[in-house]
Structure formats: structure tokens, C-alpha cells
C-alpha positions as a Markdown table, in Angstrom:
| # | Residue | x | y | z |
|---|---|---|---|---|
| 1 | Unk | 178.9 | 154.0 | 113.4 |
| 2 | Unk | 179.3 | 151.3 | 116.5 |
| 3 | Unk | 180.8 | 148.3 | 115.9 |
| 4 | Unk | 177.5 | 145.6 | 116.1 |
| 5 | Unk | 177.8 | 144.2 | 119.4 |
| 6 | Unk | 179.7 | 140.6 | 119.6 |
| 7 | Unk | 177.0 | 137.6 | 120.3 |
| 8 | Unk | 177.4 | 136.2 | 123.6 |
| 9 | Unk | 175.0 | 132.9 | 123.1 |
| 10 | Unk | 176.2 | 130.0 | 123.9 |
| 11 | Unk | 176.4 | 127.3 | 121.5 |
| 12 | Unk | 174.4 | 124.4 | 121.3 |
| 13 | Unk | 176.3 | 121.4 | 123.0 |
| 14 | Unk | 176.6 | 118.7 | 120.9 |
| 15 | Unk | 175.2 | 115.3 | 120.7 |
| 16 | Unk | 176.7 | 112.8 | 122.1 |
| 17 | Unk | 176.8 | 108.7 | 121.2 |
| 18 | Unk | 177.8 | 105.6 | 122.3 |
| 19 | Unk | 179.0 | 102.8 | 119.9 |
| 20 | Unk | 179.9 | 99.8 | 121.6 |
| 21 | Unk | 183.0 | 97.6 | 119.8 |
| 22 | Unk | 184.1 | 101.1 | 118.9 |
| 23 | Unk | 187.8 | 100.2 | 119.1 |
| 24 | Unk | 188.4 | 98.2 | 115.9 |
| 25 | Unk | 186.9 | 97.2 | 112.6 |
| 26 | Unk | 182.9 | 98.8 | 112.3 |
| 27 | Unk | 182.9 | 100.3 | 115.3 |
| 28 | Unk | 185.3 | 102.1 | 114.9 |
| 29 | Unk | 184.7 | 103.2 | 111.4 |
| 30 | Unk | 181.3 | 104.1 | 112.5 |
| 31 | Unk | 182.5 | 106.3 | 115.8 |
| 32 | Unk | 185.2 | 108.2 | 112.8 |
| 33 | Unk | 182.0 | 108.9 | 111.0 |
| 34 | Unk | 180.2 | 110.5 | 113.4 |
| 35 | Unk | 183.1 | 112.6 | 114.9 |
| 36 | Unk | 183.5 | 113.5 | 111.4 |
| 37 | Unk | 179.6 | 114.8 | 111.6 |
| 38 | Unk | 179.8 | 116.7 | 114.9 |
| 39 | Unk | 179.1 | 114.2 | 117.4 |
| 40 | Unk | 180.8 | 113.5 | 120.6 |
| 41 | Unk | 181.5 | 109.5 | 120.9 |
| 42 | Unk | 182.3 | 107.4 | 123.9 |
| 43 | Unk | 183.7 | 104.2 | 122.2 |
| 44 | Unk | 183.2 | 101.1 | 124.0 |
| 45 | Unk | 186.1 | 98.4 | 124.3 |
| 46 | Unk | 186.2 | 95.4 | 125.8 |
| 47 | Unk | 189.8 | 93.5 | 125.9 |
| 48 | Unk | 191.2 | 96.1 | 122.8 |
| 49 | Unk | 191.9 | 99.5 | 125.2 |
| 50 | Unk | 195.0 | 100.5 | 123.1 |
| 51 | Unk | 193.0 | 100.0 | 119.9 |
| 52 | Unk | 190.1 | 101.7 | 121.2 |
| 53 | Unk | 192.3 | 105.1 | 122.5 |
| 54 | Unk | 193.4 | 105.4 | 119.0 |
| 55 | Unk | 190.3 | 105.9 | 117.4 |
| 56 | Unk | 189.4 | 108.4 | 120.4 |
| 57 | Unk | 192.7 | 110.2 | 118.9 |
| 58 | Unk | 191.6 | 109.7 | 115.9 |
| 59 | Unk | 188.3 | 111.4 | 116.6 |
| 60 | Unk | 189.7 | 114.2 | 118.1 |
| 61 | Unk | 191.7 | 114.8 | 114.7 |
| 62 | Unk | 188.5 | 115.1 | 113.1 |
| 63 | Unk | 187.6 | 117.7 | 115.7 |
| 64 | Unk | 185.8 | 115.3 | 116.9 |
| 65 | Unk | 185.7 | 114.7 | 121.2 |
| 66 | Unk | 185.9 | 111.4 | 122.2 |
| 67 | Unk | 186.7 | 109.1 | 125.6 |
| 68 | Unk | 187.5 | 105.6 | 125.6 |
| 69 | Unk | 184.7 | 103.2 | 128.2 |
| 70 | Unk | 185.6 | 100.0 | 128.7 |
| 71 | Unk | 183.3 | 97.1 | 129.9 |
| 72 | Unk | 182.0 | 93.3 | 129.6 |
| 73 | Unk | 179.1 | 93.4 | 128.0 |
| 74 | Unk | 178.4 | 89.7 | 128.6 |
| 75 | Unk | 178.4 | 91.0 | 132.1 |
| 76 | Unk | 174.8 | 92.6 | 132.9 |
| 77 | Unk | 175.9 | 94.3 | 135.7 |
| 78 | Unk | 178.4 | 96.0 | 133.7 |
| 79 | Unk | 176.0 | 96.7 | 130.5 |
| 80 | Unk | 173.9 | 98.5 | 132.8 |
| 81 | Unk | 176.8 | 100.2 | 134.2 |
| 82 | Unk | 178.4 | 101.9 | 131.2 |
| 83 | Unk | 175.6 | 104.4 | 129.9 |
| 84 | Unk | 175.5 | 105.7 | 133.5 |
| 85 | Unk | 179.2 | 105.7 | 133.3 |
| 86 | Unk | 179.5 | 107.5 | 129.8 |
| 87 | Unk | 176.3 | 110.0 | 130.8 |
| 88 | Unk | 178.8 | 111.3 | 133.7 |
| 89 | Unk | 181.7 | 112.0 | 131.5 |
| 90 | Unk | 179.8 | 113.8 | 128.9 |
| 91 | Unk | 176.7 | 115.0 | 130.7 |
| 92 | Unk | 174.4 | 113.8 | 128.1 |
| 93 | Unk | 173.9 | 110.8 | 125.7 |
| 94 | Unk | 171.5 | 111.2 | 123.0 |
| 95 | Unk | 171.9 | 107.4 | 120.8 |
| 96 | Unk | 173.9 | 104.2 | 121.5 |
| 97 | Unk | 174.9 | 102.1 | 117.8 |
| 98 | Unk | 175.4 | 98.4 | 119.1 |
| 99 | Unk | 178.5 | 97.4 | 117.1 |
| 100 | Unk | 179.9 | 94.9 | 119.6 |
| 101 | Unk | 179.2 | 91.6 | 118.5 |
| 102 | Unk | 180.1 | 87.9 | 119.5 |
| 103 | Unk | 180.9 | 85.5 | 116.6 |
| 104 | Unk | 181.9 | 82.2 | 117.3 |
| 105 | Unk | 181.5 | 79.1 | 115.1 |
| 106 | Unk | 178.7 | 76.4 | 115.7 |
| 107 | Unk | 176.7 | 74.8 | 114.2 |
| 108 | Unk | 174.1 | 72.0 | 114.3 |
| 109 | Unk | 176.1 | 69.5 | 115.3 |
| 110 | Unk | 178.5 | 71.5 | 117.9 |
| 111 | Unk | 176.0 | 73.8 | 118.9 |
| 112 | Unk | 175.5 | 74.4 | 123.0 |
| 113 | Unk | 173.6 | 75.9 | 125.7 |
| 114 | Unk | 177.2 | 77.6 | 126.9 |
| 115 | Unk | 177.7 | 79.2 | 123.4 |
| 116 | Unk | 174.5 | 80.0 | 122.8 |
| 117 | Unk | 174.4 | 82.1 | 126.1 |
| 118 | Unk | 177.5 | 83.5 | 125.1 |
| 119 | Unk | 176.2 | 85.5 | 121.4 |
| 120 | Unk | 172.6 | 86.1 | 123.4 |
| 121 | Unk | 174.2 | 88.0 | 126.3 |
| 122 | Unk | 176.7 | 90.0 | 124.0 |
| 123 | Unk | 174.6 | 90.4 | 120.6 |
| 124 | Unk | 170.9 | 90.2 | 122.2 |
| 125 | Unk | 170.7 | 91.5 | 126.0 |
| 126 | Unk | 173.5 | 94.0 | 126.3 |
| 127 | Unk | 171.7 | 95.6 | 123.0 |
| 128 | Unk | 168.6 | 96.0 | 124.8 |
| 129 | Unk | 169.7 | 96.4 | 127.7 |
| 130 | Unk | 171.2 | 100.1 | 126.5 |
| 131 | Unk | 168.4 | 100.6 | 124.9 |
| 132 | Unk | 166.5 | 100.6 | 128.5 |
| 133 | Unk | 169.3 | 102.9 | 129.7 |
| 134 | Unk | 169.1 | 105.4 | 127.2 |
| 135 | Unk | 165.3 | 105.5 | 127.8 |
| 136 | Unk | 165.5 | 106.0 | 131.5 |
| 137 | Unk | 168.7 | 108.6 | 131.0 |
| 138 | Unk | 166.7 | 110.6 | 128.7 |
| 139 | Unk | 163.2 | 110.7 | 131.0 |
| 140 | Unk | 165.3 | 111.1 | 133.6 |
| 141 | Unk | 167.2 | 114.7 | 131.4 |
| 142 | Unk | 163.8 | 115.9 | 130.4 |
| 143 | Unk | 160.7 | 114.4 | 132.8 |
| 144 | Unk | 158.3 | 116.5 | 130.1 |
| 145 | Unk | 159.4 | 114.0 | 127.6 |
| 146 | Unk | 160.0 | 116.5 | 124.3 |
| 147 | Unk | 164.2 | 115.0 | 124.6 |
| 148 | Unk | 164.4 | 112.3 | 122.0 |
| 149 | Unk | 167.1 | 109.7 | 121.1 |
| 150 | Unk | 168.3 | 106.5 | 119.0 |
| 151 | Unk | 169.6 | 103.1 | 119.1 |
| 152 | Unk | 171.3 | 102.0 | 115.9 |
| 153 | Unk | 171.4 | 97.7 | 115.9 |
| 154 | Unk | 174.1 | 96.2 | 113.7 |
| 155 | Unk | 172.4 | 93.2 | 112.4 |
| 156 | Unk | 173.6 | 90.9 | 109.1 |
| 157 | Unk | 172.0 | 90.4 | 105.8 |
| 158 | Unk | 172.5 | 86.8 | 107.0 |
| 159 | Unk | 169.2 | 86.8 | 108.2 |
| 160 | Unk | 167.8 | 87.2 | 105.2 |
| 161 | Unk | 169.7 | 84.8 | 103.4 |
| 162 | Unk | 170.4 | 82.0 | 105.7 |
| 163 | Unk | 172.9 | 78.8 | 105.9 |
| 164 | Unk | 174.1 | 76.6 | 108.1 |
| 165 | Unk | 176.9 | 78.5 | 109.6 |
| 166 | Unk | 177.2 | 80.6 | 112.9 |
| 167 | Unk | 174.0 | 78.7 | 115.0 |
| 168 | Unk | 174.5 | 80.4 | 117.8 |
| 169 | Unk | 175.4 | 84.1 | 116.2 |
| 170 | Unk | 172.9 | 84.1 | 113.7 |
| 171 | Unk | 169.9 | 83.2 | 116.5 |
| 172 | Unk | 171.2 | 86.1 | 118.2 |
| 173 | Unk | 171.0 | 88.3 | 116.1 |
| 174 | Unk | 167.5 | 87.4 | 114.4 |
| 175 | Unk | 166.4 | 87.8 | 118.1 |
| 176 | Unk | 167.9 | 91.2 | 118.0 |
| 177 | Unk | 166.3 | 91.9 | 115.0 |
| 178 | Unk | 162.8 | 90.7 | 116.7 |
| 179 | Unk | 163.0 | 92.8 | 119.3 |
| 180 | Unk | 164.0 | 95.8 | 116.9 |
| 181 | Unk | 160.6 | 96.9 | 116.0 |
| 182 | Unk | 159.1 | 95.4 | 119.6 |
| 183 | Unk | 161.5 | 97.8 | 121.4 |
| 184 | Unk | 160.3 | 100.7 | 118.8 |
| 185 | Unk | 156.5 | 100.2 | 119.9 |
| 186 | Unk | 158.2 | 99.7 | 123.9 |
| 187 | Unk | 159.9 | 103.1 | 124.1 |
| 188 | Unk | 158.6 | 105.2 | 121.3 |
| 189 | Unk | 158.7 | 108.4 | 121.6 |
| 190 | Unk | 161.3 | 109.0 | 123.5 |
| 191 | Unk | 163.8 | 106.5 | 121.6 |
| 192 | Unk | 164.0 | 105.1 | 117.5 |
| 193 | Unk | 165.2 | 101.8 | 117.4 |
| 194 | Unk | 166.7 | 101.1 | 113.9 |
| 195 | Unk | 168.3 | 98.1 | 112.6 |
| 196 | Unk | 171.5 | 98.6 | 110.0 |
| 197 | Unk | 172.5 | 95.0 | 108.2 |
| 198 | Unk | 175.6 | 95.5 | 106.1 |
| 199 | Unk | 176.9 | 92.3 | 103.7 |
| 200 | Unk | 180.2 | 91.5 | 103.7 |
| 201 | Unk | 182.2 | 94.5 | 104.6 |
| 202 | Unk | 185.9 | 94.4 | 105.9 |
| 203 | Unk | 188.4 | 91.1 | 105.1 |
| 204 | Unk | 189.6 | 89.2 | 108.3 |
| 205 | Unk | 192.1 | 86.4 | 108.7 |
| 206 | Unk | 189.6 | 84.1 | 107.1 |
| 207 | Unk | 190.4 | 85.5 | 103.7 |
| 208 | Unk | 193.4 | 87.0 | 102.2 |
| 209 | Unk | 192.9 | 90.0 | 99.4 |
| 210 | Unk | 192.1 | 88.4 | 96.5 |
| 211 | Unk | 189.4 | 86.1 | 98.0 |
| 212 | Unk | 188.0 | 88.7 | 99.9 |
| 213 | Unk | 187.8 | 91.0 | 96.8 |
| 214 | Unk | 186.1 | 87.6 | 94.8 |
| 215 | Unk | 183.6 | 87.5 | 97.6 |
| 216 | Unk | 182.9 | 91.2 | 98.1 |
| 217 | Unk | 181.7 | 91.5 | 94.3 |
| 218 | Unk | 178.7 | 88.6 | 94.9 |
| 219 | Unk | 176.2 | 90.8 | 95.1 |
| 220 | Unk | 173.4 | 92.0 | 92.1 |
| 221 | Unk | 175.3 | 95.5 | 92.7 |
| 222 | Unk | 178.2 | 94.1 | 91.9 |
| 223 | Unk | 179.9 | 95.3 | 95.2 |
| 224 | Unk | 178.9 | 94.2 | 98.7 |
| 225 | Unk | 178.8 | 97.4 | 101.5 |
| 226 | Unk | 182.4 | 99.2 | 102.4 |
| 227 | Unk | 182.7 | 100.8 | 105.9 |
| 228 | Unk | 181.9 | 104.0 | 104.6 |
| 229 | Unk | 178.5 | 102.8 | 103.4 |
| 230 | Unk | 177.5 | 101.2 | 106.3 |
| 231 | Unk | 178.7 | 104.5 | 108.6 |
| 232 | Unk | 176.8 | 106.9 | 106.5 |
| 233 | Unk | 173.8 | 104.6 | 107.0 |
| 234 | Unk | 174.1 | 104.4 | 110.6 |
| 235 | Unk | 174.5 | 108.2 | 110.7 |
| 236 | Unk | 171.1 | 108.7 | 108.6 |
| 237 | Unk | 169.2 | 106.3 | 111.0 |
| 238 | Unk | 170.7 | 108.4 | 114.1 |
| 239 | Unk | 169.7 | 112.1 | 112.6 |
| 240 | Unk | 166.2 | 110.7 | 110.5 |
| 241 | Unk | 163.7 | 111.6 | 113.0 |
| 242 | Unk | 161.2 | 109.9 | 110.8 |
| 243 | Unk | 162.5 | 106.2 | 110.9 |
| 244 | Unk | 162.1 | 103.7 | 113.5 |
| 245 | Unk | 160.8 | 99.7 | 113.8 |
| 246 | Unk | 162.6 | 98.9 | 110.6 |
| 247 | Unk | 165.9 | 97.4 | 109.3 |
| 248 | Unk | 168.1 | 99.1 | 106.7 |
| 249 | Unk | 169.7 | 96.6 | 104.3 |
| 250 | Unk | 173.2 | 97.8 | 102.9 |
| 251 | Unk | 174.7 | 95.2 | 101.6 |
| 252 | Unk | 174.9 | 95.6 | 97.5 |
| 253 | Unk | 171.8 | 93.1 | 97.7 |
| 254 | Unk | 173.3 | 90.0 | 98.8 |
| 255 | Unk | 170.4 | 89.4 | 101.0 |
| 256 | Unk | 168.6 | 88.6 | 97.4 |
| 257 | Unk | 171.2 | 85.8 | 96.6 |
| 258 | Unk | 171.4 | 82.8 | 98.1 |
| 259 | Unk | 174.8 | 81.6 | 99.6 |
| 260 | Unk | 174.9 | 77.6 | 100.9 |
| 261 | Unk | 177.7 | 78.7 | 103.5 |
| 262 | Unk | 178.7 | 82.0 | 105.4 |
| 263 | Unk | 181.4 | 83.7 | 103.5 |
| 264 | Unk | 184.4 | 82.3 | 105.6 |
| 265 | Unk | 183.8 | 79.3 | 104.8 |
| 266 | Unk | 183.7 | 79.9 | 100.9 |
């Protein structure tokens, strides 16, 4: 008896995302994630380039593949320049997560125009402005239309449970989280738009440990989101082919409590 004949099919090329701020804290947990779940990531940077080719090392160590993109993304010309940039490295991009954020302190009595500008071109425009590309990249793949994709906006429970703190951040994002379900109606259906708000999820030099632990268990859960949390939801809003328009809370349901001041300043 013949040996069955070897299959010569080529496998399906995977899927490839971008995730902006990629190079430390959620970004890059999330871009670990999904190398960990097949995808191929182009992880944005900014300033942080050695940070940023570590977790493409990293990624590849998950059998993951992974390049390293850096650009100003309170620069519009260079927003609209990186999908481009990261469609002819990898040939394809099929979802962008918007990690990157601005997050400066203001508030009522130091806010500004010049700040305010600052969080809405980061946090607001550069988010929809890759939203736009991914739309155009992927009519401009498949003109028949049946290519679909995703766009993953890190918002904040904040917005649901708001103080005083971060003027200028938290209007940016609420705006972001406005035009979440405007830009789901705007490019459905070639592209989801999905909104992921974790609580309080990774210390910073605000806190040390112990306070950070202290805040991290103010929640009705008991425990506020952990990286891997908020990366496994990002991943089920990328692969659900169902959701879109809608925010996804994780955040051990501080967004039910109500804090009088952001957490770093607790």
C-alpha cells in the first residue's frame, strides 16, 4: 500500500495586529497575549524603542512574530503614516488595540487649551484616526468587502466613576468612548470598534506595593483587573465577530464604587 500523498496546502497566514504603546506596561502585556494566541503584532513605541524590541523578542519566544514601529502619535501626519508603514512589513493588518495613552495631571484650576490638545491628539484623534486606516487598508485588500477587522479602544472605568482628577485625560477619553459606538455605525461592516476599560491594573511610581495592593482590592470583587484580565478581554473583543458599539468593563466593579480622587492621589 502507497504511502498517502504529503499535503501541499499552504497554510493560512496569520492575522496580524497593531497595538500602539506596545513597548511597556498594557501594551505590552496585551501584544504578549496575542503572540501567545497566534497573532502577528507590530508594537508601536514612541520615545521607549529598547523597551518596545524586547517585547518583540519576547513575542517571538512565544512563537509569536513581531516588529517594532515607532511613531508620534500626537503627530497626525505620522498616525496616518504607521498603518501604511506596518501594512508593508507584514502585508496585511487585520485589528489595531489603541493602548497608547497620554496622562498628565490637570485639573480645574490648571487645566489648558495646550494640555487639553495634548491627551485629545494622543488618546482621541490618533485612535480614530487608525481606525480610518484600517478601514481604507482593508477595502482597499478586498474591494468585495467580505475582509473584516477590529479596533480595540483602551478606555478607564473612570468614566464611569468620575472625580476631579486628570481634566484633560479623562475628557479625552469619554470622547474616545463617544465616538466608540459612532465609529461602529461609521465603518460597520468592515471594522468592530470595541471599547475595553480596565480599573486599576499595574502599580507605577505613584504607589509603592503595599498601597498599590490596599487600592487594588477596592472593588465589590474584591480584586480590581490584573494584565492578564484585561489582555484576555482585549483578545475576546478582537476574535468575537458578534460584538461591536459597546464598552467592556473589567475592572472587579470599581466603576460601581465611588472614589472622591483618582487612585494616585489616594
Amino acid at each position: 500500500m502507497s504511502a498517502a500523498p504529503s499535503s501541499t496546502a499552504t497554510p493560512p497566514e496569520r492575522r496580524t495586529v497593531l497595538v500602539t504603546g506596545a513597548g511597556k506596561r498594557l501594551g505590552r502585556e496585551i501584544a504578549l497575549a496575542l503572540a501567545a494566541g497566534g497573532w502577528r503584532v507590530a508594537v508601536h513605541f514612541r520615545q521607549s524603542r529598547a523597551e518596545a524590541e524586547q517585547t518583540v523578542a519576547d513575542c517571538a519566544a512565544l512563537a509569536g512574530e513581531a516588529h517594532a514601529f515607532g511613531a508620534d502619535l500626537l503627530d497626525e501626519a505620522a498616525t496616518r503614516a504607521l498603518l501604511p508603514q506596518v501594512a508593508a512589513h507584514f502585508s496585511r493588518v487585520d485589528a489595531v488595540v489603541h493602548s497608547a495613552a497620554l496622562f498628565e495631571h490637570d485639573d480645574a484650576a490648571s487645566f489648558s487649551y495646550a494640555l487639553m490638545d495634548r491627551h485629545a491628539r494622543g488618546n482621541t484623534g490618533a485612535a480614530i484616526v487608525l481606525a480610518q486606516a484600517l478601514h481604507a487598508h482593508l477595502a482597499q485588500r478586498d474591494p468585495e468587502g467580505t475582509l473584516t477587522g477590529a479596533v480595540v479602544h483602551m478606555l478607564d472605568q473612570k468614566l464611569w466613576n468620575t472625580n476631579p482628577d486628570f481634566l484633560s485625560y479623562t475628557l479625552s477619553k469619554a470622547a474616545l468612548e463617544a465616538a466608540t459606538p459612532m465609529l461602529a455605525l461609521a465603518l460597520a461592516p468592515r471594522v468592530r470598534v470595541v471599547g475595553v476599560a480596565p480599573g486599576l491594573t499595574l502599580p507605577s511610581h505613584m504607589h509603592d506595593d503595599d498601597k498599590f495592593a490596599q487600592l487594588h482590592r477596592l472593588s465589590p470583587l474584591g480584586r480590581s483587573s490584573t494584565p492578564a484580565d484585561v489582555a484576555a478581554t482585549v483578545r475576546f473583543a478582537l476574535e468575537n465577530g458578534s460584538i461591536t458599539g459597546t464598552t467592556l468593563l473589567v475592572d472587579g466593579g470599581q466603576h460601581l464604587m465611588k472614589f472622591e480622587r483618582d487612585f494616585s492621589h489616594m
